[in-house]
C-alpha positions as CSV (number, residue, x, y, z in Angstrom):
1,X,68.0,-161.2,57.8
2,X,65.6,-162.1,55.2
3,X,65.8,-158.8,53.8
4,X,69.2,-159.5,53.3
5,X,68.7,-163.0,51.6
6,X,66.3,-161.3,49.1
7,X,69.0,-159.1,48.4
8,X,71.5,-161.7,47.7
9,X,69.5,-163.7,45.5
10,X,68.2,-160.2,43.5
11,X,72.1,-160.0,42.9
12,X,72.6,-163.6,41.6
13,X,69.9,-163.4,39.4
14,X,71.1,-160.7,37.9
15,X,74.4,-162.2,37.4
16,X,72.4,-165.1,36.0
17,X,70.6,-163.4,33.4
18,X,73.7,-161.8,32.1
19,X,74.9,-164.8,31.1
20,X,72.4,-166.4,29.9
21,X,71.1,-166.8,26.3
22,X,67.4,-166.8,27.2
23,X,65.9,-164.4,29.1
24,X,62.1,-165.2,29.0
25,X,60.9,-167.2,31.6
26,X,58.2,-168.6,29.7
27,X,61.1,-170.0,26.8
28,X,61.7,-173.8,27.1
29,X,65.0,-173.0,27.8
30,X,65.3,-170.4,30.1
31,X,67.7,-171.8,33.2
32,X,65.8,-173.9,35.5
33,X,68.2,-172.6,38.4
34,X,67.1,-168.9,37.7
35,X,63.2,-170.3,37.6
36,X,64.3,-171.9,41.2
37,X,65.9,-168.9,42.0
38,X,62.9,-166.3,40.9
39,X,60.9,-169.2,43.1
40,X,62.4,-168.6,46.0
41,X,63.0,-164.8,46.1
42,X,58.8,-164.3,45.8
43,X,58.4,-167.0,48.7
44,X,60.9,-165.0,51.0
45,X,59.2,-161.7,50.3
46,X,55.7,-163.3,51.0
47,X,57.3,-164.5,54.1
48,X,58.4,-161.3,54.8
49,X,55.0,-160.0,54.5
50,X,53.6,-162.5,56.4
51,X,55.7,-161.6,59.0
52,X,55.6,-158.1,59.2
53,X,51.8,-158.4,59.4
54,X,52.1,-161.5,62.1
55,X,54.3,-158.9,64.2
56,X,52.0,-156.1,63.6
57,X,49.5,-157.1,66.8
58,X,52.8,-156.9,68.7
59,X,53.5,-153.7,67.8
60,X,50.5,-152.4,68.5
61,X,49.7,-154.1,71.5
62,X,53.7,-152.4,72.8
63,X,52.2,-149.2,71.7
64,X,48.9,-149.5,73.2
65,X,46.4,-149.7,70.8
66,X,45.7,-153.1,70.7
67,X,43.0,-154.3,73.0
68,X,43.6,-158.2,74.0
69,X,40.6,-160.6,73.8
70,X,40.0,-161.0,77.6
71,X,40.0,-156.8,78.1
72,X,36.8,-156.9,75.9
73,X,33.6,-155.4,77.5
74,X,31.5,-158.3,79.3
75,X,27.6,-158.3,78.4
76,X,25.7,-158.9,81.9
77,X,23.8,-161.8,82.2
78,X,19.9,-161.8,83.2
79,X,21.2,-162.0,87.0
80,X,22.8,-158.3,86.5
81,X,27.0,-160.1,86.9
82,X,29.8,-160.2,83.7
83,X,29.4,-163.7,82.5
84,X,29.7,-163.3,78.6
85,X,31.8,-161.0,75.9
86,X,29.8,-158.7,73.9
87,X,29.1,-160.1,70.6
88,X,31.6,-159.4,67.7
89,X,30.1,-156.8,65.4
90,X,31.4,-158.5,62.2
C-alpha cells in the first residue's frame, strides 16, 4: 500500500517537474509543492524501511529462527535452580 503511494507521488513529481521552469531544488524558486512532495516520498520510504525491518522479528520468529526473550538459557543460582538469564554478550 505504501509502495503504491510512493509510486504515485514518483509519477506526480514527474509531471511536476515537466512543467516547471526551475528544476533545482536548491533555486529560490523551485515549487514549494514539489519540495513538499520530494518531503513526503523520502518519509514514506523511510517508513517503509522502518517497517520492513519492524516485521523482520516476525518473520523470523514464523520461520524459526528467532529465539524469544523468555526461551533464553537460565544461569543457576548458588542453590543449583534457574533463577536468572545468562548475561547478554554485547
Amino acid at each position: 500500500m505504501l509502495d503504491r503511494a510512493v509510486s504515485s507521488l514518483d509519477d506526480s513529481i514527474n509531471a511536476e517537474l515537466e512543467r516547471a521552469q526551475v528544476r533545482d531544488a536548491t533555486h529560490f524558486a523551485y515549487p514549494i509543492y514539489l519540495r513538499a512532495m520530494t518531503t513526503r516520498r523520502k518519509n514514506l520510504k523511510a517508513t517503509i524501511i522502518a517497517l520492513s525491518e519492524g516485521l523482520a522479528p516476525v518473520d523470523q520468529a514464523k520461520n524459526g529462527l528467532f529465539v524469544p526473550v523468555h526461551a533464553q538459557q537460565l544461569v543457576p543460582d548458588f542453590n543449583g535452580t534457574n533463577l536468572g538469564r545468562s548475561p547478554n554478550p554485547g
